[in-house]
N, C-alpha and C positions, 0 to 999 in steps of 0.2 A: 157460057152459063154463069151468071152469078153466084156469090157466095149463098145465099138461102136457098136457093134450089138445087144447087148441089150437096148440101148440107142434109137437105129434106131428100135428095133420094138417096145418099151414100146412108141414111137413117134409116130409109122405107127397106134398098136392099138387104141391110144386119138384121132388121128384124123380118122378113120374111124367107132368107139365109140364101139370098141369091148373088150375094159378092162374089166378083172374080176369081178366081184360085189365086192371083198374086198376093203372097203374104204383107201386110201393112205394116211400114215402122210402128214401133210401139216407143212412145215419147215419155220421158216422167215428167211430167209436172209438178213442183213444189211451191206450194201456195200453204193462205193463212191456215187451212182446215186441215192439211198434212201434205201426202204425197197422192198421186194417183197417175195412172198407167195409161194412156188415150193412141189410141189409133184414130187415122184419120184425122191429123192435128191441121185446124184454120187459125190464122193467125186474123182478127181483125183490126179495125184502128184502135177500139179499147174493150177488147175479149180475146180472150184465148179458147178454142171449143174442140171435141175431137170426141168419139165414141169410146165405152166400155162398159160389157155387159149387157150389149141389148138399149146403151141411153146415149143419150147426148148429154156433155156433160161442162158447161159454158162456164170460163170465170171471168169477171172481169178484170182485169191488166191490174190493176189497182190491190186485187188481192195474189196477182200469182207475183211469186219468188224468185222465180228460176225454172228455166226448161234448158234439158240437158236432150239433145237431137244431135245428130249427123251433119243435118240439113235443118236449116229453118225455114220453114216455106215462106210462099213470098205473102206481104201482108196486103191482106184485099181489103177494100175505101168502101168495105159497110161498119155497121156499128153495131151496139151492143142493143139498142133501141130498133135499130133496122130487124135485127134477127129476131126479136120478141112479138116484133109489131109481125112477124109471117107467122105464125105458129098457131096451128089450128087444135094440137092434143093440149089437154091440160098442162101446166107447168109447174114443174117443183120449185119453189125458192128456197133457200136458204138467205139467210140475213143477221144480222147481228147488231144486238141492242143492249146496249151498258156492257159490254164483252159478256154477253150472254150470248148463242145460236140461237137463234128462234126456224122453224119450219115454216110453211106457209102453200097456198096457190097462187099462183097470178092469174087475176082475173083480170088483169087491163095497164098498160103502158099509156102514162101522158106527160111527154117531155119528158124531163129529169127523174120524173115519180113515177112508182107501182102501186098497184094497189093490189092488196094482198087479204085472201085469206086465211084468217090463221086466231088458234084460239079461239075459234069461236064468232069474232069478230071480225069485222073488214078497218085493215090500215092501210095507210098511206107510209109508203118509204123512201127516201130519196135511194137511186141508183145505186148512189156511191156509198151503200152501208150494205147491199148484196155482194157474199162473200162464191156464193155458187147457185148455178138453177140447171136443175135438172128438167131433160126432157126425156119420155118416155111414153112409148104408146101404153094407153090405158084403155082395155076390153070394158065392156059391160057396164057403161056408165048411165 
């Protein structure tokens, strides 16, 4: 099973609350946005991704600091483009512009760039100024 399809159902099971009974490590991760708590930790060639609260919650390498694990799992040969480019729910971005956060959707991955809406507006960002993106099922859209 690859990294995106295992990712997309260890996601599909938390939200429809059909996970195993075995309890999952819970990982901290410390990146540029603070700390945060992740179960289900994927390591990839440049993202760090793992569940909490019902999301998926992706950084790239670039923005995390430090994970403090047990175990590091092993790192699987997709990307951070790879697991964008599978993603059928909408996508939360976060990104950062003059060390301002800005919010956003990703509406589309091409190469190095997203394309984002936000404000109102559609931009272009490169990769490597997304600090986090969240994925989460979204009802009623």
């Amino acid at each position: 099973m690859d990294i995106i399809s295992e990712l997309e159902s260890e996601f599909e099971a938390l939200r429809t609350g059909q996970l195993d009974n075995k309890p999952a490590e819970v990982v901290r991760v410390e990146h540029l946005g603070g700390v945060s708590f992740l179960a289900d930790l994927v390591v990839g060639s440049d993202f760090v991704a793992g569940t909490v609260d019902q999301m998926l919650l992706v950084f790239p390498t670039s923005s995390v600091v430090m994970i403090a694990a047990n175990v590091m799992p092993e790192l699987q040969q997709k990307s951070l483009s790879d697991l964008l480019a599978a993603q059928r729910n909408p996508v939360r971005v976060n990104f950062s512009l003059r060390n301002q956060l800005r919010k956003g959707w990703l509406l589309s991955e091409h190469s190095s760039w997203l394309r984002i809406a936000a404000e109102r507006k559609v931009v272009w960002c490169p990769i490597s100024v997304v600090t986090l993106i969240e994925v989460s099922a979204v009802e009623n859209l």
